[in-house]
C-alpha positions in Angstrom: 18.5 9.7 -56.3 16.7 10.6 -53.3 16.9 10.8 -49.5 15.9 9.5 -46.9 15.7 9.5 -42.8 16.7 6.3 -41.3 16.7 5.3 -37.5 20.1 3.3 -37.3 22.9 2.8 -39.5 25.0 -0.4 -37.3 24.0 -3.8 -38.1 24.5 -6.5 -34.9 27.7 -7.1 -36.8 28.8 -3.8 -37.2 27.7 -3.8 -41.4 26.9 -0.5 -42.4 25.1 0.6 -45.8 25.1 4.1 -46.4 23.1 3.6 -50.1 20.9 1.7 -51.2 20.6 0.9 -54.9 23.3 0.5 -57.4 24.0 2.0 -61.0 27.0 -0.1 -62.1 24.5 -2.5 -63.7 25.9 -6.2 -63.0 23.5 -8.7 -64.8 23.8 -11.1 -61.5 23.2 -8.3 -58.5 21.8 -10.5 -55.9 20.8 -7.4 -54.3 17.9 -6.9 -56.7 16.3 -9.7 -55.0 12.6 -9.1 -53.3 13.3 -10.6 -50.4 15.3 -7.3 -49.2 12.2 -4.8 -50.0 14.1 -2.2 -51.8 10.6 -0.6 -52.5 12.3 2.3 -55.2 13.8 1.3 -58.5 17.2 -0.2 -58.2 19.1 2.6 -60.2 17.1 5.6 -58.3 19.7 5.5 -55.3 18.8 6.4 -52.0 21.0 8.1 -50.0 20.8 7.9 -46.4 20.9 12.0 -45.3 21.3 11.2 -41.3 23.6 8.2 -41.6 27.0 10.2 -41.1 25.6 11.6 -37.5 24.2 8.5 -36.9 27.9 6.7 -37.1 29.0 9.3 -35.3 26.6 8.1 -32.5 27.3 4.4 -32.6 31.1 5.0 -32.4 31.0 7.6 -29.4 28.9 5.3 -27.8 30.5 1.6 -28.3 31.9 -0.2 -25.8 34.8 -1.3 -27.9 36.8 -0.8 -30.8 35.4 -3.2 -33.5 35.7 -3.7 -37.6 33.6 -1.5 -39.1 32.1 -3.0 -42.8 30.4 -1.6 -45.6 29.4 -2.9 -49.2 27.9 -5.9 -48.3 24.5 -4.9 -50.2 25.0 -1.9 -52.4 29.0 -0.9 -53.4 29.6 2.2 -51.6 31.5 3.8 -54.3 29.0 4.1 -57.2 30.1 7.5 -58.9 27.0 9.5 -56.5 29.7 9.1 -53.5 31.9 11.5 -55.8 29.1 14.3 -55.0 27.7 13.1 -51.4 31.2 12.2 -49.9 29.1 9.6 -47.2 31.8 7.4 -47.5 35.1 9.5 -47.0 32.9 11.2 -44.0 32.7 7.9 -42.4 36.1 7.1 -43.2 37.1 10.2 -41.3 34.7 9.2 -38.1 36.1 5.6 -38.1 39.5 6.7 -37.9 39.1 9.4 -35.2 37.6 6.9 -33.2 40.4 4.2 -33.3 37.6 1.5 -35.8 39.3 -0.4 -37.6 37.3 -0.5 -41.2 36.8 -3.4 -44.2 34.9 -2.8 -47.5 33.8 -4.7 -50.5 33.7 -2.9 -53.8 34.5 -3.3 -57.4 35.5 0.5 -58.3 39.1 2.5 -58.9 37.2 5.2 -57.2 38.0 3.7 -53.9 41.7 5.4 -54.7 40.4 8.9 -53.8 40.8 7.5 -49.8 43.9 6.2 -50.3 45.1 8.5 -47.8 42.6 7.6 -45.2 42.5 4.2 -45.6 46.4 4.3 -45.2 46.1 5.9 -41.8 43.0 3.2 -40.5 45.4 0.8 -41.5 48.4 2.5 -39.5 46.4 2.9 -36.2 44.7 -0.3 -36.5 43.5 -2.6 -39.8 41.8 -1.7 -42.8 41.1 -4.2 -45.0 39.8 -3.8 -48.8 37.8 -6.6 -50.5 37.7 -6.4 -54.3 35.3 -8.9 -56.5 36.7 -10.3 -59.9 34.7 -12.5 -61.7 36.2 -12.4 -65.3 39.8 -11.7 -66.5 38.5 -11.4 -69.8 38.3 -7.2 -70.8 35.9 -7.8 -73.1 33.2 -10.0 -71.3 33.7 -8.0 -67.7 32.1 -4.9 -70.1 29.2 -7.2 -70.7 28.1 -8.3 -67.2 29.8 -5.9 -65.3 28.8 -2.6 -67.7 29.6 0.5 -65.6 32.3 0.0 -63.3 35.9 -0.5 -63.6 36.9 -2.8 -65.3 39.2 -6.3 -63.8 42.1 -4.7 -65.3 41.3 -1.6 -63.3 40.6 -3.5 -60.6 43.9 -5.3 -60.4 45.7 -1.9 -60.9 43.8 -0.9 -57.7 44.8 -4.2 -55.9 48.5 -3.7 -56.6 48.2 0.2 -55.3 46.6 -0.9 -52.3 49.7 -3.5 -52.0 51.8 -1.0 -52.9 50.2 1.3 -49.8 50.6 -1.9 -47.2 46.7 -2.0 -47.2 46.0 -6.2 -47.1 43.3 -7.3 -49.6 40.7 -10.1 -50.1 39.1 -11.1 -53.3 35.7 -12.2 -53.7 35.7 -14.8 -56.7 32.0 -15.2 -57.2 29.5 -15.3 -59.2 30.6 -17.7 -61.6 28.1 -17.8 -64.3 27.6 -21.2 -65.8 28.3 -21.4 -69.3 29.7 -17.6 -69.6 32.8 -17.5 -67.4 32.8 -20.9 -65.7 36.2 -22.1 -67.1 39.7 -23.4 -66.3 41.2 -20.7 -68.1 39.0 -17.8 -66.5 39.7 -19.4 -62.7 43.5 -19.6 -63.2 43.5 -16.0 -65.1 42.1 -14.5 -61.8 44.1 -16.5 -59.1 47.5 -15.6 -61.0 46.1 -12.0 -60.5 45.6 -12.2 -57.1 49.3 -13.9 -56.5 50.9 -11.0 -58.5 49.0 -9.0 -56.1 49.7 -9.8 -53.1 46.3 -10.5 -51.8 45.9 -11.7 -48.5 43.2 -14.1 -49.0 40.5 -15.0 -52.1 36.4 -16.3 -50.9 34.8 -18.2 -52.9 31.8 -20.1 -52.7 31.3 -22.5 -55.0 31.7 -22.1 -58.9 28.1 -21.4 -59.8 25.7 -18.1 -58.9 22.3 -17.7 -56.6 18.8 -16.9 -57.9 16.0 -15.5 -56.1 12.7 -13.9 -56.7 13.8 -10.5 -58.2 17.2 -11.0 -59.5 16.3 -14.0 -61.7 14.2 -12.1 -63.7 16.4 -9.3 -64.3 19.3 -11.5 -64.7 17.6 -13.8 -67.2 16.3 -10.6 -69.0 20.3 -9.5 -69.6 20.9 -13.0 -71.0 18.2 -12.7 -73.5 19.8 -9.6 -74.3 23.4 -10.2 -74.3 23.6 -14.2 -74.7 20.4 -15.2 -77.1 19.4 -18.8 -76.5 21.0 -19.1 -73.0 18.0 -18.1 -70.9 16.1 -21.3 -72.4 19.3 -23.4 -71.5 19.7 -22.2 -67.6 15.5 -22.7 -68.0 16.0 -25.9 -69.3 18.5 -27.3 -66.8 18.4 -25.3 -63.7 14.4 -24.9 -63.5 14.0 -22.7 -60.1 17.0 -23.7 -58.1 18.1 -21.1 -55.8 22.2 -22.8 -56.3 23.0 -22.3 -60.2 25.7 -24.4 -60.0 28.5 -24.7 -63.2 28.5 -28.1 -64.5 31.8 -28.1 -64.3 32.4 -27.1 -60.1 34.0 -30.4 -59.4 37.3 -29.5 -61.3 37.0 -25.7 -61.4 36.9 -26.0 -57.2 40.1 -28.6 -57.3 41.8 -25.7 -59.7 41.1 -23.0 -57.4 42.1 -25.1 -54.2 45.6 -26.4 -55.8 46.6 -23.0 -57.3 45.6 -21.4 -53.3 47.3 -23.8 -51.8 50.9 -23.2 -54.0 50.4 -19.8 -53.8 50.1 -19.6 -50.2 47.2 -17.6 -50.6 44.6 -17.9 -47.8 41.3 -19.5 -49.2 39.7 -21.0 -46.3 36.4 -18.9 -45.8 35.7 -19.0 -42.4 39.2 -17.6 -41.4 39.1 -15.3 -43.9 35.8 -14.0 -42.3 37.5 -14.0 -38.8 40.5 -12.1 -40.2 37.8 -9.4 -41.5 36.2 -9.2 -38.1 38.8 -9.2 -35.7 40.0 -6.1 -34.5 43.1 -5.5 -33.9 45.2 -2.3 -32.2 48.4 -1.7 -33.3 50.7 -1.4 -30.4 52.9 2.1 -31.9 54.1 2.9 -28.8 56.3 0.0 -28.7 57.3 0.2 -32.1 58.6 3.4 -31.3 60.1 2.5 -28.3 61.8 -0.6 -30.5 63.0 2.5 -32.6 64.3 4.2 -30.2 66.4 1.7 -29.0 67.7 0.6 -32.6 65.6 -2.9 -32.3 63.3 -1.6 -35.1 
């Protein structure tokens, strides 16, 4: 690892990245791309020193309450965040200053702050967005090599039910020809009804490829599925949308098993959902208390 001084920590949107870089080694990482200058090796993480002081800032000096979002490029709780504690200091900020906060990660560790997630999510919403791509053990240790596994990843998702904390799946990537099947779609959904989850994204059933993570990804094929590079080579040439040949009926799956679930899967309101702040109004609840109407 190493550190670094950075000027701002607040996107326009209110995304926040306290790392940058990831160790848990997904073959697909779209952040690995060149087009976001990550000018240090991608496993050399670097750690922003300034970035709890500079929340600090942001939130003492917003207008507003807002959503407050990390994970977007690098997963926030790569096993460094046991040692620098960024994120659980932020957590603490965000909930001393009324934020509501969202995050996207695919690690148990995120059960550490179950307690402050739990009081976010009291005061106003907290929302926790988990990615599966495979409910197959086995082939999640492949592409997925040093983070928890789905199995631990559902665990987490029914603890965060459990807690009252609403959760959103990310189903994506799917990789064509690895985990683009009927069987791998439906495995995941019934997942996501037996826990609870508020809403699933997805974006198609294929995977993007840019400058960067191409290479990298189509070096871990070589590696882990021999003759397959040549095949996505073969077919797929330099498309940016990798797209399974199979989306038509995968999507049709995924909608029907949404829909009779009841399980949210337009994208755009999921995206509003994540964005929109919302206060919880406790002094009427207690007032409804009170007055035996709670």
């Amino acid at each position: 690892m190493h550190f670094v001084t950075v000027k701002g920590i607040l996107s326009p949107k209110n995304g926040m990245n306290l790392y940058r870089g990831c160790t848990h080694g997904c073959i697909y990482c779209d952040s690995r791309s060149r087009c976001y200058h990550m000018e240090h090796a991608f496993e050399d993480i670097e750690v922003k020193e300034n970035a709890v002081d500079l929340l600090e800032y942001a939130l003492l000096h917003k207008r507003k309450k807002c959503m407050i979002g990390t994970g977007s490029m690098t997963d926030p709780y790569i096993p460094l965040e046991l040692e620098i504690r960024n994120v659980r200091k932020a957590l603490q900020l965000i909930y001393d200053h009324g934020s509501g906060f969202t995050v996207i990660t695919k690690s148990d560790r995120i059960l550490r702050d179950l307690d402050l997630l739990q009081k976010i999510n009291e005061k106003t919403k907290c929302v926790v967005q988990m990615t599966l791509t495979t409910h197959d053990e086995e082939l999640c240790r492949k592409i997925e090599p040093h983070v928890s596994t789905t199995r631990e990843r559902f665990e987490v998702l029914k603890k965060l039910r459990d807690a009252g904390i609403p959760t959103v799946v990310w189903l994506t990537p799917i990789l064509p020809f690895i985990n683009d099947t009927e069987e791998n779609i439906s495995g995941i959904l019934d997942m996501c009804i037996e826990a609870g989850v508020y809403g699933v994204l997805c974006f198609g059933m294929g995977l993007t490829l840019r400058e960067g993570n191409r290479e990298y990804f189509y070096e871990q094929l070589d590696r882990l599925f021999p003759g397959l590079k040549e095949r996505y080579m073969r077919i797929y040439r330099e498309r940016y949308v990798v797209e399974s040949p199979d989306s038509e009926h995968l999507m049709r799956v995924f909608y029907q098993k949404c829909s009779e679930s009841g399980i949210l899967h337009d994208n755009e309101k999921i995206f509003q959902y994540l964005h929109t702040f919302e206060e919880k109004d406790t002094v009427r609840q207690l007032s409804l208390w009170d007055l035996g109407l709670g």
